[in-house]
C-alpha positions as CSV (number, residue, x, y, z in Angstrom):
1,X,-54.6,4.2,9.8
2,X,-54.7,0.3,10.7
3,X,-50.9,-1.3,10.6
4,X,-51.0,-3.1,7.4
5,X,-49.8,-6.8,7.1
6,X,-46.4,-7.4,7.1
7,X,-44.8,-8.0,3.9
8,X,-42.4,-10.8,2.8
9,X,-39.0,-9.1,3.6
10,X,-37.3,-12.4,2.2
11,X,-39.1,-11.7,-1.2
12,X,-38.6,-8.1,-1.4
13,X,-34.7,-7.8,-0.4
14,X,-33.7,-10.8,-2.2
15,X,-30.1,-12.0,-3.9
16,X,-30.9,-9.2,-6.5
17,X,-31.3,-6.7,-4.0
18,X,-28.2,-7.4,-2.0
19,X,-25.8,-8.0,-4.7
20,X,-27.4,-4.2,-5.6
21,X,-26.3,-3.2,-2.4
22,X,-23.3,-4.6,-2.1
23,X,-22.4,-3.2,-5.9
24,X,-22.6,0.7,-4.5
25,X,-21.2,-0.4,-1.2
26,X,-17.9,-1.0,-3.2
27,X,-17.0,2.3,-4.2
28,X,-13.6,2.7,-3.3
29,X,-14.7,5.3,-0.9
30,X,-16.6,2.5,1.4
31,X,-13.4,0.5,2.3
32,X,-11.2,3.3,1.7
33,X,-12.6,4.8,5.1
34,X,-13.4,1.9,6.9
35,X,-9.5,1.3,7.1
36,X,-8.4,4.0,7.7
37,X,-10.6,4.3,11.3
38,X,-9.8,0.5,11.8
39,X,-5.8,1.9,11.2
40,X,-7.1,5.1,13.8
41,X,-8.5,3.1,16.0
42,X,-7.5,-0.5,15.9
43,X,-6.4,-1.0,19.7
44,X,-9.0,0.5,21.4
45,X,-10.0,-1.0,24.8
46,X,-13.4,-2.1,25.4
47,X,-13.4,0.8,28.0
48,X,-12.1,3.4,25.3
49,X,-15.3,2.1,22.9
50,X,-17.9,2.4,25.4
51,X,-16.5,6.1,26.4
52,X,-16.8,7.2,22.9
53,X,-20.4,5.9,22.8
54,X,-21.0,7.6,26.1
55,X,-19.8,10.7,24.3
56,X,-21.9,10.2,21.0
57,X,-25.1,9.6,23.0
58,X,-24.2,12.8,25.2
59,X,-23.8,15.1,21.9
60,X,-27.5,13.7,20.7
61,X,-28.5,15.8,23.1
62,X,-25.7,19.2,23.3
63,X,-25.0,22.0,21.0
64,X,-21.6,21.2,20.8
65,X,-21.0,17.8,18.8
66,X,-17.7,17.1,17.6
67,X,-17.7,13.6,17.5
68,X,-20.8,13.6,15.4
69,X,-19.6,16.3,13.3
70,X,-16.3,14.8,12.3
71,X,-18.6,11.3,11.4
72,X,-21.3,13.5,9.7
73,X,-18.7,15.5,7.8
74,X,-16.6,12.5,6.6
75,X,-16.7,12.1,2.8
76,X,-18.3,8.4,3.4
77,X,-21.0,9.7,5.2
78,X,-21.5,12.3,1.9
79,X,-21.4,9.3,-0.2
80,X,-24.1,6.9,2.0
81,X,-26.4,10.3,2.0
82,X,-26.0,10.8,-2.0
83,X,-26.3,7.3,-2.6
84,X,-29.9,7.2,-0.2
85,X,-31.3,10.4,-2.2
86,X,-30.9,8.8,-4.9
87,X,-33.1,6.1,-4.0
88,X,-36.0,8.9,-3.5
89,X,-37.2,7.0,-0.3
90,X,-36.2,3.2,-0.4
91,X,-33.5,3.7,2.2
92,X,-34.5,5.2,5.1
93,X,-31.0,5.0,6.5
94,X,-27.8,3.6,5.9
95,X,-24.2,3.3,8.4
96,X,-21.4,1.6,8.0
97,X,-18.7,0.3,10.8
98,X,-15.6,-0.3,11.8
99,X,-13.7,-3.7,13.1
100,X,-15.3,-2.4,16.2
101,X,-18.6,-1.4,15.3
102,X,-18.3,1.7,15.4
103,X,-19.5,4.4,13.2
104,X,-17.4,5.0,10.2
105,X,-20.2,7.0,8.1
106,X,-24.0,7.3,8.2
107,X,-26.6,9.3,6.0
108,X,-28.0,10.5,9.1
109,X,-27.6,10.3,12.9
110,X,-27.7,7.3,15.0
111,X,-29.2,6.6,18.4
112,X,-25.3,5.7,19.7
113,X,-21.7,4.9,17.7
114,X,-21.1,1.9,18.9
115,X,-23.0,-1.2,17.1
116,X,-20.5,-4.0,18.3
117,X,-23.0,-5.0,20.9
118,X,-25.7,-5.2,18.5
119,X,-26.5,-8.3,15.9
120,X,-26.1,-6.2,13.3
121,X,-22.4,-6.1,13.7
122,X,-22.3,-9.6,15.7
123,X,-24.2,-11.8,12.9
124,X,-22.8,-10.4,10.4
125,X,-18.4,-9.2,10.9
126,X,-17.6,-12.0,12.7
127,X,-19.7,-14.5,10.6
128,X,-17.1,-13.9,7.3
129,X,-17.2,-11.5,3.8
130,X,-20.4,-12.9,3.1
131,X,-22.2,-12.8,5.8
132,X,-25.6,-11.1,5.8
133,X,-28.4,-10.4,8.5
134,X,-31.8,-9.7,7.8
135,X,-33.5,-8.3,10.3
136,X,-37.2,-8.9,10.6
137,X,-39.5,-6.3,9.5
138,X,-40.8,-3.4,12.0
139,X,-43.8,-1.2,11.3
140,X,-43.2,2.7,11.5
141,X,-46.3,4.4,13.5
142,X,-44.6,8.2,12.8
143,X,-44.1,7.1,8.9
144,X,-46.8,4.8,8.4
145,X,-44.1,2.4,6.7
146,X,-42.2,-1.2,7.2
147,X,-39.0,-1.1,7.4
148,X,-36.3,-3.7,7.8
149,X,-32.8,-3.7,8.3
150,X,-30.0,-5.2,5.7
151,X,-26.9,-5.9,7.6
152,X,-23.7,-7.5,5.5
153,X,-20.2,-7.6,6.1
154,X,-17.9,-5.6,4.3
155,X,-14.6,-7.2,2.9
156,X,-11.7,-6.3,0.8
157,X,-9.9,-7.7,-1.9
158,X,-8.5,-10.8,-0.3
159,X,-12.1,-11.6,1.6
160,X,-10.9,-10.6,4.8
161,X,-13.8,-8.4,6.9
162,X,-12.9,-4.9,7.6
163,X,-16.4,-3.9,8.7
164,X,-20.3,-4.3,8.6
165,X,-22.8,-2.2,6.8
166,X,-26.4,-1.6,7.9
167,X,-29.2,-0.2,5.5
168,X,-32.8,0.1,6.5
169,X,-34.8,-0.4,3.6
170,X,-38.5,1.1,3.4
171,X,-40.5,-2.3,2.8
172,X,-43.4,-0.6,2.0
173,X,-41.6,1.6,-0.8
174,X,-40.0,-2.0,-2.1
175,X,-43.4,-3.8,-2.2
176,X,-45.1,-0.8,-4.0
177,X,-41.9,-0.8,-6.7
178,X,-42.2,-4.2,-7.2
179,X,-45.6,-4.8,-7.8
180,X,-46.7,-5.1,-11.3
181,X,-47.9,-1.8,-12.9
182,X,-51.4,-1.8,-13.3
């Protein structure tokens, strides 16, 4: 199968789509757990954060994974997997970060834990509580699908940041959602 065009990712995941997102990103749950690692792990060194992604991207590949576990298990990442199923296929993935960028919960695994060095985390935490980062869209070969990222900040009450959320949104699912019923 021939990569299809591209489609409008500024069209498909518009204002409606990301005040959406950000609705279900504000169960209690999201910022409930995002402090409490930005509490746990606040004063982490630079040298502490890259040792824990060192260990993340190690466990990809072991039998023994506690790091991933303890992530996986966390009731946030139960939430971001209940709240992709439920989408039957729109979100392909979904994480959310810490202060740091790291990993606070995720629906599934991700290729390291540390997103701070990624602009996912620097266009949008840094940037303020409204801050959001589009990523352009990418053409799956293995799924025959676009995809595209939605990065936003995540703030509490009194607009302060706490942390960054990323969800990959199936484009091609969107397009074929949005278009008119024939």
């Amino acid at each position: 199968m021939a990569e299809p065009p591209a489609p409008d990712v500024k069209a498909l995941v518009d204002d409606a789509f990301i005040a959406q997102t950000r609705e279900w990103l504000a169960n209690p749950i999201v910022p409930l757990s995002i402090n409490a690692q930005n509490e746990l792990r606040g004063n982490l060194s630079q040298a502490e954060i890259d040792a824990l992604d060192q260990q993340w991207v190690a466990e990809r590949e072991s039998n023994d994974k506690p790091l991933i576990s303890a992530t996986l298990s966390a009731p946030l990442s139960i939430y971001l997997l209940r709240v992709q199923a439920k989408t039957l296929g729109l979100y392909t993935e979904i994480f959310v970060m810490d202060a740091h960028g790291l990993n606070v919960g995720q629906s599934s695994i991700t290729g390291d834990y540390w997103q701070g060095d990624e602009a996912k985390f620097q266009k949008t935490f840094p940037n303020g509580a409204n801050a959001v980062f589009l990523d352009d869209p990418e053409w799956d070969g293995d799924r025959k699908i676009w995809i595209a990222q939605l990065n936003l900040t995540i703030a509490d009450e009194a607009a302060k940041p706490i942390g960054a959320a990323t969800v990959e949104v199936n484009l091609t699912e969107l397009a074929r959602r949005a278009a008119p019923a024939s």
